[in-house]
N, C-alpha and C positions, 0 to 999 in steps of 0.2 A: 457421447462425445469423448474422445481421446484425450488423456491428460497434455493440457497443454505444454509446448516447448516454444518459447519466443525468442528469437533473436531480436538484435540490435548491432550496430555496428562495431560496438566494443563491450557489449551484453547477453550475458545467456539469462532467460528467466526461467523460472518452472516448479513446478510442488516442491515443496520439501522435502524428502526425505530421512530416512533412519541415516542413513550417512549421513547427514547434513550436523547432527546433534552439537559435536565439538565445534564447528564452525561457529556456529551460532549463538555456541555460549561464548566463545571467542568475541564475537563479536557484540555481544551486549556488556561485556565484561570491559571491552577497549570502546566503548560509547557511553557510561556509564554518566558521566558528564553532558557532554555533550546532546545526549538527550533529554537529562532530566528535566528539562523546563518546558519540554512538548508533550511529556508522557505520563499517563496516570502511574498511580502508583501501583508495584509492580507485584503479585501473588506471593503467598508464601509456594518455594520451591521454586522461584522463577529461573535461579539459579545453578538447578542441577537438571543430570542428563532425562530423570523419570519425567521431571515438569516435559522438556519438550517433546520425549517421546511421545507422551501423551496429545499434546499441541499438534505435533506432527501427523498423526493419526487424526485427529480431530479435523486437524485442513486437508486431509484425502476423503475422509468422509461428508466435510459439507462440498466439495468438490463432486459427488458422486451425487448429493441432494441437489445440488447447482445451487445452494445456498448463500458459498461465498466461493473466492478465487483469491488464494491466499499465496504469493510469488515470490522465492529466494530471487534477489536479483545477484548474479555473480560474474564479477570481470571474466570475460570470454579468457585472456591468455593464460590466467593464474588459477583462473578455477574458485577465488576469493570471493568469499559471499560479503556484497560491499553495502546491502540493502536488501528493502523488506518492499511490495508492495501488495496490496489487499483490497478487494472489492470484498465488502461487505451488505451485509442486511440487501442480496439482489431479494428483487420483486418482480414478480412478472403481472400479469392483469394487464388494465386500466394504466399503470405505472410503469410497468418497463424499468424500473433504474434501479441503481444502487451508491453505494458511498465509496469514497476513497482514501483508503490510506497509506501514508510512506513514511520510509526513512530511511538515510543514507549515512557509511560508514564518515566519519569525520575528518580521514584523512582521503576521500573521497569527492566531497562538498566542495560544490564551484566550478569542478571541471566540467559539467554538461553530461554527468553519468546517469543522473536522476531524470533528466529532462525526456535524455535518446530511451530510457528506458521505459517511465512511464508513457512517453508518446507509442511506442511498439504494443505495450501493456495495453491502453487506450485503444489503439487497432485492432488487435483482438479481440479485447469486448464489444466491439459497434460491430467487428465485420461476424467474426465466428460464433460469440454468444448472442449478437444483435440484440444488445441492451440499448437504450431510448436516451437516455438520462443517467449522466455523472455528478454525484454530488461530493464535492470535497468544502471542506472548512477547517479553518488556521486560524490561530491566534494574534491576536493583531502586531505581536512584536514579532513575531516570525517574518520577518519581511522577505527572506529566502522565498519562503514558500509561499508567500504571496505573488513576488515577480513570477516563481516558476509556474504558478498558477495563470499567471496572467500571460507568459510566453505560448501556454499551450492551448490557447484559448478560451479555457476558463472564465465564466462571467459572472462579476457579483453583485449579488440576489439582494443582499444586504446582513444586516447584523443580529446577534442574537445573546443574550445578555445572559451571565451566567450557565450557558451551555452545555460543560462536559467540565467534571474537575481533573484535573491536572495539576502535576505537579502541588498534590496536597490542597489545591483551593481552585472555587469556581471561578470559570474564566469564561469573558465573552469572548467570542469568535465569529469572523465574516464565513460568511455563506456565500460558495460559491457554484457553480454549473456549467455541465457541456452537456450537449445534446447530440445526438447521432442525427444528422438531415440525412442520413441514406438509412435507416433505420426499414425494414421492410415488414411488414403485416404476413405471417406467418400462418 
């Protein structure tokens, strides 16, 4: 399979790149805030260019394992990496799915960048990986990503106590899923 490239109507997605490096730390750098409260705590080196060469390398390679699908999202006009999104832990077998995860730049947030983007991202994996099964889960004050979960069809499974720590402490989180109904037997 070809490295994926997805549009959207005001989004480019696609691997990341050795050029990407600066962007990226740009952009964890101007989110630093605004993330902290969705996101574990962050590696030594998370900050410099070797951490995400490495990173970057790391998501071309489980892209060639089809392990994960790990996606700069970046505004089509500017070229501005404004978000992250990742399909992690795929499964094939009996299971078909994998996990979901985002994030979006914060002067970004609210405009419908994340929505058009993960819905294209989403299309991809049902039509050209034909995965079975999306699994994303949010924090229960994350109400953002809970509507945006719930606008893209997203349906929740229920809850799970203690789950993932974040932000330095464990934190329950809903469970949520989509499902491919065109999903085909391969």
């Amino acid at each position: 399979m070809n490295n994926p490239f997805i549009r959207s109507e005001r989004t480019e997605l696609s691997l990341p790149e050795i050029g990407d490096v600066s962007q990226i730390l740009n952009f964890y750098n101007e989110n630093k805030e605004h993330l902290s409260p969705w996101d574990p705590a962050k590696p030594s080196g998370f900050y410099t260019k070797g951490y995400w060469q490495s990173r970057i390398q790391a998501a071309q390679n489980d892209w060639l394992e089809k392990s994960c699908l790990r996606l700069v999202v970046k505004e089509s006009s500017s070229k501005k990496i404004i978000g992250f999104i990742n399909f992690t832990g795929i499964e094939r077998g009996p299971f078909q799915a994998c996990r979901l995860g985002y994030k979006v730049h914060h002067e970004f947030e609210g405009q419908g960048y994340m929505k058009e983007s993960l819905t294209a991202a989403i299309n991809y994996t049902f039509e050209k990986m034909n995965i079975h099964r999306i699994e994303a889960n949010y924090i229960p004050d994350n109400i953002r990503s809970g509507h945006l979960l719930n606008k893209i069809g997203f349906v929740k499974e229920g809850e799970a106590k203690n789950y993932l720590k974040i932000n330095g402490r464990w934190q329950d989180h809903i469970l949520t899923s989509l499902t491919n109904e065109k999903w085909r037997d391969e």
